[in-house]
matplotlib code that plots the C-alpha trace (Angstrom):
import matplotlib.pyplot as plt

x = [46.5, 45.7, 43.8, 47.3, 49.2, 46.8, 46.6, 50.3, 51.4, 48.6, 50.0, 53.6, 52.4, 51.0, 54.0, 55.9, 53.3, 53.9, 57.5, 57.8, 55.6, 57.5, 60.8, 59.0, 57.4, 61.2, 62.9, 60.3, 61.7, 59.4, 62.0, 61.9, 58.6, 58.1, 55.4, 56.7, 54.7, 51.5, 53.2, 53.3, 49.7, 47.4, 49.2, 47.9, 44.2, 46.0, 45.2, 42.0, 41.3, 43.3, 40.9, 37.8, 37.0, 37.9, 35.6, 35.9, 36.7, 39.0, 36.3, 35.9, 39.6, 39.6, 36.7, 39.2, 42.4, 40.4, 38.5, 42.2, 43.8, 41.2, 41.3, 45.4, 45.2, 43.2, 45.1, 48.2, 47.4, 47.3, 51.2, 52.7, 51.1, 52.8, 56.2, 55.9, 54.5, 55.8, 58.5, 62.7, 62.6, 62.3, 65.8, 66.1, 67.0, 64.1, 61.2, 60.1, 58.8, 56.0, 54.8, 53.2, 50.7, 48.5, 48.6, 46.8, 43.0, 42.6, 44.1, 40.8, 38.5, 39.9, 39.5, 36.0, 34.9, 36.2, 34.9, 32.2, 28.8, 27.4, 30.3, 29.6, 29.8, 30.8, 34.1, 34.0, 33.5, 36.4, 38.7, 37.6, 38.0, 41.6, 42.8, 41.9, 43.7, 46.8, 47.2, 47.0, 49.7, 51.9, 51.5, 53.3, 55.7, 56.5, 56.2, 58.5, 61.1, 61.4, 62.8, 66.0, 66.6, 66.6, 67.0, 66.1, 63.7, 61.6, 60.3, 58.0, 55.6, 54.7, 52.5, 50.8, 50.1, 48.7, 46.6, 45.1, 43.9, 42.5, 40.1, 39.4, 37.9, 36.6, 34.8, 33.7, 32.0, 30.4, 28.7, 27.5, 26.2, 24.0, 22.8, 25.0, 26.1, 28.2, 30.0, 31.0, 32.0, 34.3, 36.1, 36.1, 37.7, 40.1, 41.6, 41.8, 44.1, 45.6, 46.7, 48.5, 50.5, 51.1, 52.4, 54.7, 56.6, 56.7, 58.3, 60.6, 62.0, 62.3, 63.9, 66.3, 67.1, 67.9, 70.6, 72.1, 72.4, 74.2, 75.9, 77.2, 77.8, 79.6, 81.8, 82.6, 79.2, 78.4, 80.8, 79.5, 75.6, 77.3, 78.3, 75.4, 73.4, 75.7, 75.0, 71.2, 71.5, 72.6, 72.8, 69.5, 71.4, 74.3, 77.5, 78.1, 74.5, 75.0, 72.5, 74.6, 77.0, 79.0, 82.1, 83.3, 86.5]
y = [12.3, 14.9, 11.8, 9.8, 12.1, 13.1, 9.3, 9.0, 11.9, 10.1, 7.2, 8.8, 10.8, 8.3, 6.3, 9.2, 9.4, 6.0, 6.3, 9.2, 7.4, 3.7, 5.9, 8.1, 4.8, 2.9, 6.0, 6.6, 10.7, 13.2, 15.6, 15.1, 15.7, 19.2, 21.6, 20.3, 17.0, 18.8, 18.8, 14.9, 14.2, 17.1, 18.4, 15.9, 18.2, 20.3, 17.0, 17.1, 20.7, 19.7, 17.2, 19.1, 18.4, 15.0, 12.2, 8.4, 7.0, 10.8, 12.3, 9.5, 9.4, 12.8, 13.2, 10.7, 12.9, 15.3, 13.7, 11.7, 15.3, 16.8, 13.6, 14.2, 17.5, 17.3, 14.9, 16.3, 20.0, 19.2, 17.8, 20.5, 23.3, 21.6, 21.3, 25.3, 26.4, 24.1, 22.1, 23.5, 21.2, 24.5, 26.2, 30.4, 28.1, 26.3, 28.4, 30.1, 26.9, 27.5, 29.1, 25.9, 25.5, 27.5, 26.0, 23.0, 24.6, 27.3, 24.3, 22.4, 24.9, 25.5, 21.8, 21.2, 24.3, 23.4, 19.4, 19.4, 20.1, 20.5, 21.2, 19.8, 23.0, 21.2, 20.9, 24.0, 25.4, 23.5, 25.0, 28.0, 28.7, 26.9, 28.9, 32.1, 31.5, 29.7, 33.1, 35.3, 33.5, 33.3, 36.8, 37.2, 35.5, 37.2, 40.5, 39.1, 37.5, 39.8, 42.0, 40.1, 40.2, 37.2, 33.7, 31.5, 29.6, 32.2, 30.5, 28.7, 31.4, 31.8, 28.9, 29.3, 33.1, 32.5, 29.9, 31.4, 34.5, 32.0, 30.3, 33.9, 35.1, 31.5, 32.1, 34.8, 34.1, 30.8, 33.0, 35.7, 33.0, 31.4, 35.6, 35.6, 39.3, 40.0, 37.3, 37.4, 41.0, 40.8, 37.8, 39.6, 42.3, 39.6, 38.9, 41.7, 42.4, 39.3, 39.6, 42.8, 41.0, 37.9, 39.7, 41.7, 38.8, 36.5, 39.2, 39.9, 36.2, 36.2, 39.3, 38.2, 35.2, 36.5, 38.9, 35.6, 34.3, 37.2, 37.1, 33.7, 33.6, 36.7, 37.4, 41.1, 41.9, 40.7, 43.1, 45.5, 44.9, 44.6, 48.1, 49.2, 47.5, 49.0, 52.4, 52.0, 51.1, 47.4, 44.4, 42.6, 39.5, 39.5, 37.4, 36.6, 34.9, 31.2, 29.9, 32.3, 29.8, 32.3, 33.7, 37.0, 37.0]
z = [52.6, 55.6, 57.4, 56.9, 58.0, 61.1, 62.3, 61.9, 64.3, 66.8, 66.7, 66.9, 69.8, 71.7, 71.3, 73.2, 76.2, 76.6, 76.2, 78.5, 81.2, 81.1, 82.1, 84.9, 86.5, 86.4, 87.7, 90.2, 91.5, 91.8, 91.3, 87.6, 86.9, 85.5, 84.6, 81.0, 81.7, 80.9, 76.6, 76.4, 78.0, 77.2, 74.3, 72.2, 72.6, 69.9, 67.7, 68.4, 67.3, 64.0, 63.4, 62.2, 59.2, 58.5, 58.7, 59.2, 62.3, 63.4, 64.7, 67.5, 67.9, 68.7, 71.0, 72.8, 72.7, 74.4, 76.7, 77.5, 77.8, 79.9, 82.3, 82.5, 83.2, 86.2, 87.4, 87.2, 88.1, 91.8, 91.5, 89.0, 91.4, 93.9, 92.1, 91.3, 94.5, 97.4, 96.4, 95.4, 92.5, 89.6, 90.2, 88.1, 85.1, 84.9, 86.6, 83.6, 82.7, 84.9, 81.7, 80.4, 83.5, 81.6, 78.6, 79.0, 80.2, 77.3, 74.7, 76.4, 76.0, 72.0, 71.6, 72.9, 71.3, 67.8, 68.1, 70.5, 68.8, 72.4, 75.3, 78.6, 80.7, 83.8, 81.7, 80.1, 83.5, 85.0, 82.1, 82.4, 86.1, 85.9, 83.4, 84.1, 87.8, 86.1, 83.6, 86.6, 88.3, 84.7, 84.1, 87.9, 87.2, 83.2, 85.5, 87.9, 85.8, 82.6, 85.2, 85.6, 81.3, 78.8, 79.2, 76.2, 78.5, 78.3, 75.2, 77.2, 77.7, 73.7, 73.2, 76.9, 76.0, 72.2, 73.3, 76.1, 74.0, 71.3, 74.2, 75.1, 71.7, 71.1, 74.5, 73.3, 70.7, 72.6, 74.8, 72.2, 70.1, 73.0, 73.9, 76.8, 75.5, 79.1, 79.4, 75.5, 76.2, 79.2, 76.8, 74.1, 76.1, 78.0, 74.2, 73.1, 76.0, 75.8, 72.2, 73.5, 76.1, 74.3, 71.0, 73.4, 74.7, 71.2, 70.0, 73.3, 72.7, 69.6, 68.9, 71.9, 70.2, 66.6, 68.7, 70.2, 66.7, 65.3, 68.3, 67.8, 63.9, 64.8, 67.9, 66.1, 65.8, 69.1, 71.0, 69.0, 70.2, 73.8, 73.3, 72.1, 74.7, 77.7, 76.0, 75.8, 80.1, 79.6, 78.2, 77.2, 77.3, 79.6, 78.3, 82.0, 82.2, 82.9, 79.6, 77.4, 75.2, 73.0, 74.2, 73.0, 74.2]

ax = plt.figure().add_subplot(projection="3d")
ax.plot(x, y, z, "-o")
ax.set_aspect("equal")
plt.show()
């Protein structure tokens, strides 16, 4: 039933790359192409690390998912970092999707650590060096952005941060298990802090977002948090933010 079900979400997947890719080739604007692209063509790695386990003809197909993934994300990393770096494309509404740049290298590194009996470390390498610069320059822009309070984009930083300190302790225990004692150290150390960090901000949005629902459900009880909010030195969520859709008045 699990190999069923796998297969069918493949196919299901693979139906929405292809999908998604018809459109962008008829509309033919770089403008819509967005960090999110990296979900559609190397999320599909995350089937890949499902996979272990079952036998038949899955293991093959994943091997392929993540050897597809990989090829994707090196192609498209050149224009993404060019759509968050260069271009005006990501506007304040949509730059904390920048997030998901650094999703795609540790879910690579998870994926050929959980499938791959023996990793190419050219790839591994690749990953590894990627990811670590993308993280840096997503933890800039948390630093950067969290400053300015809520927005339910923020969302997009969850996966990114979890997944990155997964490849960090599955790093970690690569390298202690082939004697390579510093490098599993400074990764172990890497998750550790990770987890911190990561933990922080799921529970930042979520915590966010369950006051926007009360809010909602309840316009009482959302000018009461208001108050409360203003007396603790502002709103965490400001009712005059653009992305906020209740109305308290």
């Amino acid at each position: 039933i699990c190999s069923a079900i796998w297969l069918a979400v493949v196919v299901y997947h693979y139906g929405i790359a292809i999908f998604y890719t018809i459109i962008r080739v008829r509309e033919w604007d770089f403008e819509n192409i967005m960090p999110t692209c990296f979900i559609i063509y190397t999320g599909m790695i995350t089937g890949s690390v499902a996979s272990k386990g079952m036998g038949g003809i899955i293991p093959s197909i994943a091997h392929f998912m993540l050897m597809f993934g990989f090829t994707m994300y090196t192609i498209l990393l050149p224009v993404v970092l060019y759509i968050v770096f260069r271009s005006e494309i990501l506007d304040d509404h949509k730059l904390p999707t920048v997030g998901i740049v650094c999703s795609p290298a540790p879910l690579g590194i998870v994926g050929i650590l959980t499938i791959e009996p023996h990793p190419n470390s050219y790839m591994l390498a690749w990953l590894i060096v990627t990811g670590l610069i993308l993280l840096v320059v997503v933890y800039t822009y948390i630093l950067k952005l969290f400053k300015d309070g809520f927005k339910p984009t923020y969302a997009a930083f969850t996966f990114p941060l979890a997944i990155a300190t997964l490849a960090a302790y599955k790093l970690s225990a690569y390298f202690f298990k082939h004697g390579n004692t510093v490098m599993g150290g400074l990764f172990e150390l890497l998750g550790n802090i990770e987890i911190f960090i990561a933990t922080y901000v799921v529970f930042f949005v979520l915590i966010n977002f369950i006051n926007m629902f009360f809010k909602a459900i309840n316009p009482r009880f959302g000018a009461y948090l208001e108050k409360e909010e203003q007396l603790l030195g502002g709103a965490v969520y400001s009712p005059d933010d653009p992305d906020n859709p209740t109305d308290y008045e």
